[in-house]
C-alpha positions in Angstrom: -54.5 -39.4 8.8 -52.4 -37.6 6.6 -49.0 -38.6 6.2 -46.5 -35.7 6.9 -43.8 -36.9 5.1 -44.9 -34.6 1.5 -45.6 -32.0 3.7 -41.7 -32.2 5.2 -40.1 -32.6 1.7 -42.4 -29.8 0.5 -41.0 -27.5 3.2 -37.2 -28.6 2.8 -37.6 -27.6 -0.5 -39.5 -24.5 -0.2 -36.5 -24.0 2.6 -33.8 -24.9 0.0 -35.2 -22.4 -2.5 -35.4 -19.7 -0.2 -32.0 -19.6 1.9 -29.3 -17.2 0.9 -26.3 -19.8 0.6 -25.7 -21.8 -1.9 -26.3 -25.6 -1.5 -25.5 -28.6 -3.5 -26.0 -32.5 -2.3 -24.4 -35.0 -3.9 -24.9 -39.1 -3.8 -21.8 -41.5 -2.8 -20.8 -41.7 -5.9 -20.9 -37.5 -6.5 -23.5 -37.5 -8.7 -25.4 -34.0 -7.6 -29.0 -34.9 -6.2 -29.8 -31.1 -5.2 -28.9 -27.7 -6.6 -30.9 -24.6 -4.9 -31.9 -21.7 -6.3 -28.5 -19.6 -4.7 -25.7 -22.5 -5.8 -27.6 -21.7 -9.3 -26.7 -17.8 -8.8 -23.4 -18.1 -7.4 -22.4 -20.0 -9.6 -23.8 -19.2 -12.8 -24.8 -22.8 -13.6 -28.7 -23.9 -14.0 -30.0 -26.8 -11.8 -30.7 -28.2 -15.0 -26.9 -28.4 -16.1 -25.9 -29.5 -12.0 -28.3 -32.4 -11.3 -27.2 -35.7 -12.3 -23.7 -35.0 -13.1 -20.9 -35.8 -11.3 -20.1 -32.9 -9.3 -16.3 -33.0 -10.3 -17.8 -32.3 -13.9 -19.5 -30.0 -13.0 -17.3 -27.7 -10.4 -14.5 -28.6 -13.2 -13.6 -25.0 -13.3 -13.1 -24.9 -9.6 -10.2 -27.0 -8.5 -10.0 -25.5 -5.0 -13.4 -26.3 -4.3 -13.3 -30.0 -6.0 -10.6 -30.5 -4.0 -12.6 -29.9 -0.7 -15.0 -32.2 -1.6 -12.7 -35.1 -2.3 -10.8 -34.1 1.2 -14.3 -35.0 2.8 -14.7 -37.9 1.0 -11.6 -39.3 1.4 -11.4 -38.3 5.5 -15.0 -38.6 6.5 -14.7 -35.2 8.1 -16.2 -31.8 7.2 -13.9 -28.6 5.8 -14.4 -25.2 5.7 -12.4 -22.0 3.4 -13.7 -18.8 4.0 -11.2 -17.4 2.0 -11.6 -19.3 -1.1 -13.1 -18.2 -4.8 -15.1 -19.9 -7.0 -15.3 -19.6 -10.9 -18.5 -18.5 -12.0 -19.8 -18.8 -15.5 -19.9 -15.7 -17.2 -18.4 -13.7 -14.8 -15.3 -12.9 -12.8 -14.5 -15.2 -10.0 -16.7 -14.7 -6.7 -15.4 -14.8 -3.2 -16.8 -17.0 -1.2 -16.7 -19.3 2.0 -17.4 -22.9 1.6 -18.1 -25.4 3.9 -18.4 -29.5 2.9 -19.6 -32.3 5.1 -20.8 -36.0 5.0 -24.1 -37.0 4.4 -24.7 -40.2 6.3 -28.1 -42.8 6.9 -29.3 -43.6 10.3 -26.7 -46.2 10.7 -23.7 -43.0 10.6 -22.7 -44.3 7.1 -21.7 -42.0 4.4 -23.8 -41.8 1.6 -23.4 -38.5 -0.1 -21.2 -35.3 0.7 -23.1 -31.9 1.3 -21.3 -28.8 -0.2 -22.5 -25.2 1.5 -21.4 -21.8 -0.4 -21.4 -18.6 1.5 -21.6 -15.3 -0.4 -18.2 -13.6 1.0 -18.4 -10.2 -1.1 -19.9 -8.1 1.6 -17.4 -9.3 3.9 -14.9 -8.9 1.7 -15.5 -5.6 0.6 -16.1 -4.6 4.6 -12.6 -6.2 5.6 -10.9 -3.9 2.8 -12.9 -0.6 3.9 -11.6 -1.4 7.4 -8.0 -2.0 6.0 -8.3 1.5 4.2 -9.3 3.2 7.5 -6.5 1.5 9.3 -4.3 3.1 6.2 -5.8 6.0 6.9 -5.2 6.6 10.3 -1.7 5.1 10.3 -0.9 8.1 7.6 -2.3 10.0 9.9 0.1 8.9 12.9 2.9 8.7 10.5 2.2 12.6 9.9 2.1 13.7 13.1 5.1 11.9 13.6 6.9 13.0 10.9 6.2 16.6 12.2 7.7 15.5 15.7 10.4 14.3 14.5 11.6 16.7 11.9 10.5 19.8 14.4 13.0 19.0 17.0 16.5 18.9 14.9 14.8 22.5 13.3 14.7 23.6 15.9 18.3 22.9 16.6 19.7 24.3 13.7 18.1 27.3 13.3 18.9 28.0 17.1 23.2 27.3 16.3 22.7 29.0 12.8 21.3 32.3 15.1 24.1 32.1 17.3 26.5 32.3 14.6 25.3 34.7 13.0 25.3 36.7 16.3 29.0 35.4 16.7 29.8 36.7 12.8 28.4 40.2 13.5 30.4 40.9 16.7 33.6 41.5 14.1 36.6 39.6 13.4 38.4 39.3 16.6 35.4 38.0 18.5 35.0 35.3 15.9 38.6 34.4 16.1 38.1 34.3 20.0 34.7 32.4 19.4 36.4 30.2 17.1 35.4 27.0 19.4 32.2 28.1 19.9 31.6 28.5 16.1 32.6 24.9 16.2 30.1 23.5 18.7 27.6 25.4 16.8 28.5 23.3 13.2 28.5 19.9 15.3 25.1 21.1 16.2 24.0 21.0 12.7 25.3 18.8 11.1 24.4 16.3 14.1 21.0 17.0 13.5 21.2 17.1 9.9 22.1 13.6 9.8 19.3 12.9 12.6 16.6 14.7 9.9 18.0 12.3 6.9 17.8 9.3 9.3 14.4 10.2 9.9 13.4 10.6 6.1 15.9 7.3 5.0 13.3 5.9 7.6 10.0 7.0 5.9 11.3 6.0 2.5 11.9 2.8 3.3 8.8 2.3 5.3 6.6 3.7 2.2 8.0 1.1 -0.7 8.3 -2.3 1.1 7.7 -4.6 -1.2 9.1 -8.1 -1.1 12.4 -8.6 -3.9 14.4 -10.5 -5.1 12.1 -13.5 -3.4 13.5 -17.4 -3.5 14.1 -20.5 -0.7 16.9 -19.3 1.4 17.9 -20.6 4.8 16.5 -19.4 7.9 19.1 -20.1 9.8 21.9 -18.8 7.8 20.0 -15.5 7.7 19.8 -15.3 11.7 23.3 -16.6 11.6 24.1 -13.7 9.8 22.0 -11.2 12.1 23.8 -12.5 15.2 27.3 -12.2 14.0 26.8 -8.9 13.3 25.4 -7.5 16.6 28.2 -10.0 18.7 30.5 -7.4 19.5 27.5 -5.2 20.6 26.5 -8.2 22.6 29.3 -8.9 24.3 30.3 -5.0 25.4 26.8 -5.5 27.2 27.5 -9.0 28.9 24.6 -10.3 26.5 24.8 -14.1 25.7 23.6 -15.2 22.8 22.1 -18.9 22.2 20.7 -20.8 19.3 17.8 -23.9 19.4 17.2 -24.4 16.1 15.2 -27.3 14.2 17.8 -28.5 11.7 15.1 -30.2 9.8 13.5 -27.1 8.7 12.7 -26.6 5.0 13.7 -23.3 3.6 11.5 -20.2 3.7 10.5 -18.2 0.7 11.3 -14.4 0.9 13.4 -11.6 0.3 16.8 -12.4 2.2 17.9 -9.3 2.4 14.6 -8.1 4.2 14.5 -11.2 6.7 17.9 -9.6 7.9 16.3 -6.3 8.2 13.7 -7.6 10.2 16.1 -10.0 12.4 18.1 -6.9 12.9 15.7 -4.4 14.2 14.0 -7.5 16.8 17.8 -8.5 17.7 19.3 -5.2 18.1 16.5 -4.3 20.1 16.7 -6.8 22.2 20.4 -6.4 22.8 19.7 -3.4 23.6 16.9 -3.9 26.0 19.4 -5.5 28.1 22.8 -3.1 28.8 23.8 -5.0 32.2 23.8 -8.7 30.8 21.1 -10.9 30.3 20.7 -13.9 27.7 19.0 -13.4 24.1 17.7 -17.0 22.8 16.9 -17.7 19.3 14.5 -20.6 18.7 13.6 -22.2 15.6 11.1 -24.6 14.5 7.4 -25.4 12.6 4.5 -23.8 13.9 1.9 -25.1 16.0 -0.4 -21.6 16.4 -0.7 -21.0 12.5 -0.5 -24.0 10.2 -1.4 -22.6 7.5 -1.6 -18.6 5.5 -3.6 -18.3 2.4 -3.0 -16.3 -0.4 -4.4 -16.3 -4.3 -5.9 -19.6 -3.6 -1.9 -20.9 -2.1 -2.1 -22.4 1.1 1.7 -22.4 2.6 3.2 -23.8 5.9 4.7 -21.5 8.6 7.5 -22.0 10.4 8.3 -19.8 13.3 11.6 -18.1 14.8 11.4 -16.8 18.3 13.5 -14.5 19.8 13.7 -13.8 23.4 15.8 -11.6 25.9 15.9 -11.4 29.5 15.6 -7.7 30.0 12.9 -5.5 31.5 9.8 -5.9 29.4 7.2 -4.2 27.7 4.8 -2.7 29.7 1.5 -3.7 28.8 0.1 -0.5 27.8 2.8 -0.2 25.0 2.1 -3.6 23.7 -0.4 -2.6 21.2 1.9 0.2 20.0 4.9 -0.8 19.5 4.5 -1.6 15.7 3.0 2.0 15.4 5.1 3.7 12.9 7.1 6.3 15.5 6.1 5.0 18.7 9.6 4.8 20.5 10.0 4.4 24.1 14.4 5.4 23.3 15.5 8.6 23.7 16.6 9.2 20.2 14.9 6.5 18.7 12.9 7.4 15.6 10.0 4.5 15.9 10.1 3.1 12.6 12.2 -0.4 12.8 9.4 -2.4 14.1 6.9 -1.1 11.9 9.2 -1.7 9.3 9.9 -5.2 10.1 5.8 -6.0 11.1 5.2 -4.6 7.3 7.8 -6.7 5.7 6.6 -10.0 7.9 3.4 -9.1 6.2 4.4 -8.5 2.5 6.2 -12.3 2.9 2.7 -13.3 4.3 3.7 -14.1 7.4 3.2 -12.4 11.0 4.4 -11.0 14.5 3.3 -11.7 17.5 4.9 -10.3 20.7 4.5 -11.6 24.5 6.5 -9.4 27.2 5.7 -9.5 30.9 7.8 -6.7 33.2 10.9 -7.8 35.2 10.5 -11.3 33.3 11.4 -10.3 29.2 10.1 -10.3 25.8 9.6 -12.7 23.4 9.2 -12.0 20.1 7.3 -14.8 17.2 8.3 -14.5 13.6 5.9 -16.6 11.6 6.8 -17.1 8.1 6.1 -19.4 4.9 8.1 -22.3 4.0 8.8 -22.7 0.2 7.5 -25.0 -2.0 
């Protein structure tokens, strides 16, 4: 009888030719033993020029992905990037997701390391037409809210600007007579004047975040900072205000003058939330949610601040709105700081996350990247 062992090896590699991600196998010593058809593509590199060299040599263009590979052979344990890019010869550099594990005999020891390449272009391309559409219909809210908001102090003015000109036709006396009137009618507009340009400072400075003026500063001296300024606001509420921080935390790497804009609009907020007393907590230390944010290749460390108040809550069916550029749920708020301060979280490559129950409080996480 037949043996089916050329039969197996003839379908492995029939199997290896014809599957879409790129594969490479390499010995104990990282000499490259296989190279399919799609490592040859992705790459740009001919099994001819792959097999037998050391795969260092040969991914030598590639440091992220070299790097990988000594992580397995060094741990014993498989990695995966999904974000990662790899140099292709000839050609701009390829997204893809890679994905390295050990080769091992039948006794579990390691004898190889095998390297998996995932083409990531489609997804890539499908994650920034989703981002677009998200643009898209965030312009679209921020339209309709600019149109709220500018509507309403209109509509003020040019109601006090027809009442004086009612007032200025009834003659002189009834003006002089009217004189208060008259008055009320200019605190009308320029009241709501200054409540337009608030609302337009707003837009402007939501339209051209961009991170500046970017170095290591201190967390702590930036919250510091935040919390002095809103103490007296604090204290005419009966708010107290209480600090757990991690003095062993490195610095961050940012915009300083930002991260107090952001620490502002959460801390005022939350001061705020609570105008017969309650406690505001800030809590700093490393993260144990997100380890790690990538970006051009950089992988960086989070650290986290957490700010929480004792107030009402969110309700739930706000949650997912509140970083909606003019959702408010103030009277005369305009909707725009925590949008803002979500956008600027995100420019530093960081994130928010917020968790609120009602009657209980809100807590919100600041995740951003330490320098270095």
């Amino acid at each position: 009888m037949e043996s089916p062992a050329p039969r197996i090896e003839d379908l492995t590699a029939d199997i290896l030719t014809g599957i879409i991600d790129g594969v490479a196998v390499t010995d104990a010593e990282g000499v490259v033993l296989i190279w399919n058809r799609a490592a040859e593509e992705m790459t740009g590199i001919p099994a001819a020029d792959a097999i037998g060299k050391n795969i260092r040599v040969v991914l030598s263009d590639t440091a992220a992905l070299v790097g990988q590979i000594e992580k397995t052979v060094s741990s014993g344990r498989s990695y995966s990037d999904y974000e990662a890019e790899i140099v292709v010869k000839h050609g701009p550099p390829h997204p893809v997701g890679i994905v390295t594990s050990m080769l091992t005999d039948d006794e579990g020891r390691p004898t190889g390391v095998i390297l998996t390449i995932r083409d990531q272009a489609g997804v890539r391309d499908l994650k920034e037409r989703m981002r677009r559409a998200d643009r898209l219909a965030t312009l679209g809210l921020i339209a309709a809210g600019i149109a709220h908001e500018v509507k309403n102090p209109l509509v003020g003015i040019r109601g006090a600007a027809q009442l004086m000109k009612s007032e200025l036709r009834s003659g002189e006396q009834a003006v002089l007579a009217s004189q208060k009137s008259l008055t009320e009618y200019l605190d009308v507009i320029l009241k709501e004047s200054d409540r337009l340009n608030k609302v337009l400072e707003g837009i402007l400075d939501f339209t051209r975040i961009k991170p500046r003026e970017m170095k290591a500063s201190n967390i702590h001296s930036v919250i510091d900072r935040v919390l002095l300024l809103n103490e007296e606001s604090a204290r005419q509420r009966g708010v107290v205000l209480a600090r757990i921080y991690d003095p062993s935390l490195p610095d961050v790497f940012g915009s300083e003058d930002q991260l107090i804009q952001v620490f502002l609009n959460i801390i005022k907020n939350a001061i705020e939330a609570m105008p017969k007393g309650g406690k505001l907590t800030v809590v700093t230390r490393m993260s144990d949610l997100f380890t790690t944010v990538q970006s051009d290749g950089k992988k960086y460390q989070l650290m986290v601040v957490k700010v929480s108040d004792t107030g009402p809550g969110i309700k739930q069916e706000h949650l997912e709105d509140i970083f909606t550029p003019f959702f408010t749920t103030k009277d005369r708020g305009v909707g725009l700081g925590l949008a803002l301060s979500y956008q600027i979280v995100q420019e530093h490559l960081g994130t928010i996350r917020v968790e609120s129950q009602e009657n209980e409080g809100t807590t919100f996480s600041v995740y951003l990247p330490l320098a270095g």
